[in-house]
C-alpha positions as CSV (number, residue, x, y, z in Angstrom):
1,X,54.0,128.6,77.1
2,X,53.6,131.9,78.6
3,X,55.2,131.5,81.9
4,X,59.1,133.0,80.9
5,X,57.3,135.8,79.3
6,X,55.1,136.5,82.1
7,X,58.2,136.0,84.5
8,X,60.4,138.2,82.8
9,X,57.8,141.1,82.6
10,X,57.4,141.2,86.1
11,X,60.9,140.7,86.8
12,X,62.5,143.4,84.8
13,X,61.6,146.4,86.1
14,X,62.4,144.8,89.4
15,X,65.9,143.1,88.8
16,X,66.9,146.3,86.5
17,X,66.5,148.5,89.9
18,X,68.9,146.1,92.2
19,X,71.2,145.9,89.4
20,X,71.6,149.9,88.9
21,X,71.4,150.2,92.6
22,X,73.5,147.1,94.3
23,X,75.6,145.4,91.4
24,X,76.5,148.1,89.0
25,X,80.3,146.7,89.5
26,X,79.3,143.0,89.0
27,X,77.3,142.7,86.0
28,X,79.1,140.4,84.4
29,X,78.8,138.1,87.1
30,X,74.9,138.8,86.5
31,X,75.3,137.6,83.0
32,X,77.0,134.5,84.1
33,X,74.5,133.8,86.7
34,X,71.5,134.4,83.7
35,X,73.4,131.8,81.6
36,X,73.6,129.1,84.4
37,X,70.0,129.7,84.9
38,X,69.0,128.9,81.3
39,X,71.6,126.3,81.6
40,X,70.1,124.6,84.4
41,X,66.6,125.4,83.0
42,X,67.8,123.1,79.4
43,X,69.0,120.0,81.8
44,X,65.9,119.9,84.2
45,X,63.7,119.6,80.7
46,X,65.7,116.7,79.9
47,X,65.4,115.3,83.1
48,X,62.1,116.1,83.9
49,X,59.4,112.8,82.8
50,X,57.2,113.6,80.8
51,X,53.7,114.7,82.7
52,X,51.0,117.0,81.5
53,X,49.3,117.8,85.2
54,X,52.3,117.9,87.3
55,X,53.3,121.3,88.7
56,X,56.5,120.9,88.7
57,X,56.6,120.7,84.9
58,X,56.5,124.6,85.0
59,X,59.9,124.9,87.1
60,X,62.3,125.1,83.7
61,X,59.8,127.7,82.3
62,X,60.2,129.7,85.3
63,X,63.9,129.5,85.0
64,X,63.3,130.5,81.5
65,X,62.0,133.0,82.2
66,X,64.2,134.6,84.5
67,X,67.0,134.0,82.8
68,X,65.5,135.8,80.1
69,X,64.8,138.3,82.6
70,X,68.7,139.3,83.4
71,X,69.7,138.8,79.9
72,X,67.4,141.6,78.6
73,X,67.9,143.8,81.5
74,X,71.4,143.4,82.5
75,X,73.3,142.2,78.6
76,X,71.3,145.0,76.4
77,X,72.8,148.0,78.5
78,X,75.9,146.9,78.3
79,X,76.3,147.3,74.8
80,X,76.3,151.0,75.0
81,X,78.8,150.8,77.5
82,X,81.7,148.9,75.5
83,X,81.1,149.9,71.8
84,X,82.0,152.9,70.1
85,X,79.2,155.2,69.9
86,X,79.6,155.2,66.1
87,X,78.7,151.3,66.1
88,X,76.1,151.2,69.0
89,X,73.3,150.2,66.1
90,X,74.9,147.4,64.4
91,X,76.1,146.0,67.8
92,X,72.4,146.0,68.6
93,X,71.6,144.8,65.1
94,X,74.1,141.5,65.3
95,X,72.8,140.8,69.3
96,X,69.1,140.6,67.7
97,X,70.7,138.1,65.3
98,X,72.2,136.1,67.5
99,X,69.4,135.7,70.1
100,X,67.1,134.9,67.3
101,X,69.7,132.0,65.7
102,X,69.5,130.8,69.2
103,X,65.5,131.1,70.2
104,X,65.9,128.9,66.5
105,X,67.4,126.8,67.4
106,X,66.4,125.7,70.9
């Protein structure tokens, strides 16, 4: 239960340097990719038998995990970017909602 946390540790302070450094114009792209990711992640649970010493029962947590990875490094900044400094907390504020209505509901 672990493995997206553990992932997305180790993967932030690496994907948040080639974002600021190669794809500062395409974030959004980046955001989309992190939703196709969890996406994908979702359908291969689904798919995936059900098997408690296979390996590859840890591939949707990986996903997981990096998708969680570019949504905390790559969606969280760019809050600052597009509201009004004046609103900057509640815009935080409702994003903490709504990624906790959806870790809920998954």
């Amino acid at each position: 239960m672990d493995i997206p946390y553990i992932i997305g540790a180790g993967l932030n302070p690496i994907l948040g340097i080639v974002v600021d450094r190669f794809l500062r114009d395409h974030r959004y792209f980046v955001i989309l990719l992190g939703s196709l990711i969890m996406v994908l992640a979702n359908i291969i649970c689904i798919v995936l038998p059900d098997c408690d010493k296979c390996w590859y029962a840890a591939i949707p947590s990986v996903l997981l995990g990096i998708s969680y990875s570019i949504s905390s490094t790559v969606l969280y900044p760019q809050i600052s970017l597009v509201c009004d400094p004046n609103v900057v907390g509640t815009a935080y504020g409702i994003l903490a909602v709504l990624c906790n209505i959806g870790n809920a509901i998954l």
